[in-house]
matplotlib code that plots the C-alpha trace (Angstrom):
import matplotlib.pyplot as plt

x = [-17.6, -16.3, -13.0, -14.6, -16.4, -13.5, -11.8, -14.6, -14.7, -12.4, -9.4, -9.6, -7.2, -8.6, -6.2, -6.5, -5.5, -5.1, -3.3, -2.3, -4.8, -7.7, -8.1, -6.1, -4.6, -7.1, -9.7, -7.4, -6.4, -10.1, -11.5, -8.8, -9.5, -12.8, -12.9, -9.8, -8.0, -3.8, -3.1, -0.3, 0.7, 3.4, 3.6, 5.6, 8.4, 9.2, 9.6, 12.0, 13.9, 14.1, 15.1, 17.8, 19.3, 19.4, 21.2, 23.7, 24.2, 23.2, 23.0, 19.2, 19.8, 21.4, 18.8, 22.2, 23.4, 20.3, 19.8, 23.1, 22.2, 18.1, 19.1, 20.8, 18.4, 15.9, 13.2, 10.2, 6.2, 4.1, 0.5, -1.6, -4.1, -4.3, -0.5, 1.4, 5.1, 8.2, 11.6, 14.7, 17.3, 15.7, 15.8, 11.9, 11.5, 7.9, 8.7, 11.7, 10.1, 7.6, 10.1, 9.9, 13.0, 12.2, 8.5, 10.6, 12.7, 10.7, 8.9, 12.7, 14.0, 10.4, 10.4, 13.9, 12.9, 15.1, 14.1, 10.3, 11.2, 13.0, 9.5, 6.6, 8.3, 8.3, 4.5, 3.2, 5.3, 2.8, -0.2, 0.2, 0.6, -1.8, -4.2, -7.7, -6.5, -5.3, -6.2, -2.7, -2.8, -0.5, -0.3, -0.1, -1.4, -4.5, -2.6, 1.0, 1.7, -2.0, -3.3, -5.5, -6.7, -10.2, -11.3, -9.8, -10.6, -9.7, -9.7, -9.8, -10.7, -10.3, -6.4, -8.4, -10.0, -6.7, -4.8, -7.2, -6.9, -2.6, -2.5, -5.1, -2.5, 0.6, -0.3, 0.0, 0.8, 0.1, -2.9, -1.6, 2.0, 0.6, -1.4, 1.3, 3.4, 0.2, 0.1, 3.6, 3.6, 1.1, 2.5, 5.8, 3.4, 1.5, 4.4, 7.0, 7.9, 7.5, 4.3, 3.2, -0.3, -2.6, -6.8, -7.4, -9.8, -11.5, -11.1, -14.1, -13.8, -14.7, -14.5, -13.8, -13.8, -17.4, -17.4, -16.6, -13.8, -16.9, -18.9, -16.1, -15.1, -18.9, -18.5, -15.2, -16.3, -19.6, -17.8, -15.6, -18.7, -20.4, -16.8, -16.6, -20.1, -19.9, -16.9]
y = [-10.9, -8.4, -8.3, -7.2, -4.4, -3.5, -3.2, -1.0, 1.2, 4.4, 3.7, 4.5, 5.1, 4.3, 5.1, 3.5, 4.6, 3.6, 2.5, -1.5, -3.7, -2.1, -4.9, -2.6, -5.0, -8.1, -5.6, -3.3, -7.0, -8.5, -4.8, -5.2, -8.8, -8.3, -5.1, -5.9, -3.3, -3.6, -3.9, -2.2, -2.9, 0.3, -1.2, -4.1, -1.2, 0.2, -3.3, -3.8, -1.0, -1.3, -5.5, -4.1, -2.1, -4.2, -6.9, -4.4, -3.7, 0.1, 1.9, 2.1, 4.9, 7.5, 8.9, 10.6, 6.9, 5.7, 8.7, 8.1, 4.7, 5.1, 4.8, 2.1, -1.0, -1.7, -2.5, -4.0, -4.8, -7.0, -5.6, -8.8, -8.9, -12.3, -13.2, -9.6, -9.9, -8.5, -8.3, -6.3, -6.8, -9.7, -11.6, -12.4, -10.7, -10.8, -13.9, -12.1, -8.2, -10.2, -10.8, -9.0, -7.6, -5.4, -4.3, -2.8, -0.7, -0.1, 3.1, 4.8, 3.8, 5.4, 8.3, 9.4, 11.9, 10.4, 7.1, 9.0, 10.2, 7.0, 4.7, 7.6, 8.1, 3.9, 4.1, 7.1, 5.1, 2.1, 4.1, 6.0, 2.8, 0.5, 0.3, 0.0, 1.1, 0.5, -0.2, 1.8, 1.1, 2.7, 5.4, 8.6, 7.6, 9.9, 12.7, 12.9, 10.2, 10.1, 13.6, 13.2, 10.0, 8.9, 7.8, 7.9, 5.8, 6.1, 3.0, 3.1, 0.2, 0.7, -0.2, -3.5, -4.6, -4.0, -5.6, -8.8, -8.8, -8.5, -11.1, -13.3, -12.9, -13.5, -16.9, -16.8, -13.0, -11.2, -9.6, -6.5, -6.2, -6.1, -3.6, -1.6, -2.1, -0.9, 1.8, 2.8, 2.8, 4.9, 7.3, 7.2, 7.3, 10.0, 12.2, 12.0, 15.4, 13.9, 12.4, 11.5, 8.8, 11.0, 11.1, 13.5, 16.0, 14.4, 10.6, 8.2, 7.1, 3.7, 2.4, -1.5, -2.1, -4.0, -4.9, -8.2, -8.3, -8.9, -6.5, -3.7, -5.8, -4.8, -1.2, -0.3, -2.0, 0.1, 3.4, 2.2, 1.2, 4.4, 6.5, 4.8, 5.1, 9.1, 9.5]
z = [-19.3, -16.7, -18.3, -21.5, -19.8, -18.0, -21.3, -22.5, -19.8, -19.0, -17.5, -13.5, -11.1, -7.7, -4.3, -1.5, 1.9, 5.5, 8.5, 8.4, 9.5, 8.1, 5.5, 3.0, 0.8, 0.5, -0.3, -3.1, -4.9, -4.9, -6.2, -8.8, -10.0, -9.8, -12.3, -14.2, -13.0, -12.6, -8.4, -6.4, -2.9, -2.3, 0.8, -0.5, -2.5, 1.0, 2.2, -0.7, -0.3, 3.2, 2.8, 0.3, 3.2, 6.0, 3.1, 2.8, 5.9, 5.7, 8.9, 9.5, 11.9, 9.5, 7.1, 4.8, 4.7, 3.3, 1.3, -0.6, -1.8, -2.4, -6.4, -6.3, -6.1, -9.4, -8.0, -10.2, -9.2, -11.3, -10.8, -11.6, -8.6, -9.0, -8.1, -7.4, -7.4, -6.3, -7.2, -6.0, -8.9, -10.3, -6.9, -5.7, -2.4, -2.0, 1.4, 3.1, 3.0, 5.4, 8.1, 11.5, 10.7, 7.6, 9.4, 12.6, 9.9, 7.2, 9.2, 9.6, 6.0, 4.5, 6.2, 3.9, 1.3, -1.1, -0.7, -0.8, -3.8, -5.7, -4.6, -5.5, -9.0, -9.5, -8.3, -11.2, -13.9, -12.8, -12.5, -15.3, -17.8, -16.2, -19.3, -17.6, -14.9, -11.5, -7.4, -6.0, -2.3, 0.5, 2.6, 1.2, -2.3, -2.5, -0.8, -2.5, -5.4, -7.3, -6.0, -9.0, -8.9, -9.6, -6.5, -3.1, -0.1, 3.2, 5.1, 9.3, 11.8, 15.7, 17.2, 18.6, 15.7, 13.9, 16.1, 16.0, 12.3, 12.6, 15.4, 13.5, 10.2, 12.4, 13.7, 17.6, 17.8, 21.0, 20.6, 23.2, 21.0, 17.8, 18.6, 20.8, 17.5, 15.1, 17.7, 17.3, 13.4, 13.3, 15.1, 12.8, 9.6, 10.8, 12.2, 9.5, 7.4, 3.9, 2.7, 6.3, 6.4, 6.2, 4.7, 1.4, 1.6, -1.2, 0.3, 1.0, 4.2, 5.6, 9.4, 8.5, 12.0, 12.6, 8.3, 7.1, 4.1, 2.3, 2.7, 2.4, -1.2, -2.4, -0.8, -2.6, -5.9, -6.0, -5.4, -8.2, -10.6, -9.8, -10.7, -13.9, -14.7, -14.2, -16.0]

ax = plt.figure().add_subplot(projection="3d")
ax.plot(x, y, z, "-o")
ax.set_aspect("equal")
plt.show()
């Protein structure tokens, strides 16, 4: 039934932003799946990207090194909330952009404006022919690559509850370097000269922090309803 209402219904671009750990990307699939809307984790393109360096041995440290190659892999999302994929020239990547590895780097090989450029343009492609719609999460979403989206949210949770959530996610982390390293990404995000993590003027924001997933689900999904219903 909600699928046929979906169908019905204007199409609805919805970004959501936020530092990780704020419960960004289990609550952007279920809002997604449960309206019918298409689902994008740009998260997992810089991951790609930045997996596709380190495989070619790219120096990490030199943004002109990086910036020469940004074209070169094809990178490709499927935006099914219920089972989101991602390949890097037809190789599935969505296990090894996980690694340790690519989440120490991915901060240095995002913050290239070329490789800025290459992953935005991928992301309005997706946005623009999602048919009902789409749940685009990331980091600058609301502020650079949808500026005209829908709805924006702003997603924020304390460092420690963050933290909690990351360790809890990394089996056995330590609790005090997660969030030293949650700390520290943030910093890069927030810092960087080209499309830096940042709130919208125009973004909803919610403290996840003392929320279940739950109940931040049902808060998201009613700010979508209430969207829809207006527009």
């Amino acid at each position: 039934m909600e699928n046929g209402a979906a169908r019905t219904a204007p199409a609805v671009i919805v970004a959501i932003d936020g530092p990780s750990g704020t419960g960004k990307s289990s609550t952007s699939k279920a809002v997604a799946a449960k309206l019918g809307l298409s689902y994008l984790d740009t998260g997992a393109q810089y991951r790609a990207i930045t997996w596709w360096m380190v495989s070619n041995d790219i120096d990490i440290t030199d943004p002109s090194a990086i910036a020469a190659v940004a074209g070169k892999p094809e990178i490709v999302s499927g935006t099914d909330p219920a089972e989101p994929t991602i390949t890097v020239d037809g190789t599935d990547v969505a296990g090894p952009i996980r690694t340790q590895e690519v989440t120490s780097k991915v901060s240095a090989v995002s913050a290239v404006p070329e490789v800025r450029a290459r992953i935005t343009e991928l992301q309005r492609v997706l946005a623009g022919s999602a048919p009902v719609g789409i749940v685009v999460e990331g980091r600058d979403i609301g502020t650079t690559v949808l500026p005209g989206a829908d709805l924006k949210i702003f997603l924020t949770a304390s460092p420690e509850a963050r933290a909690a959530r990351r360790s809890g996610e990394l089996k056995n982390a330590d609790i005090d370097a997660t969030r030293e390293a949650l700390v520290k990404r943030d910093a890069a995000d927030s810092s960087r000269k080209t499309s830096p993590l940042a709130k919208a003027d125009d973004a909803v924001e919610v403290d996840t922090s003392d929320l279940t997933l739950q109940q931040v689900i049902e808060c998201v999904v009613t700010l979508v309803e209430e969207k829809r219903a207006a527009k």
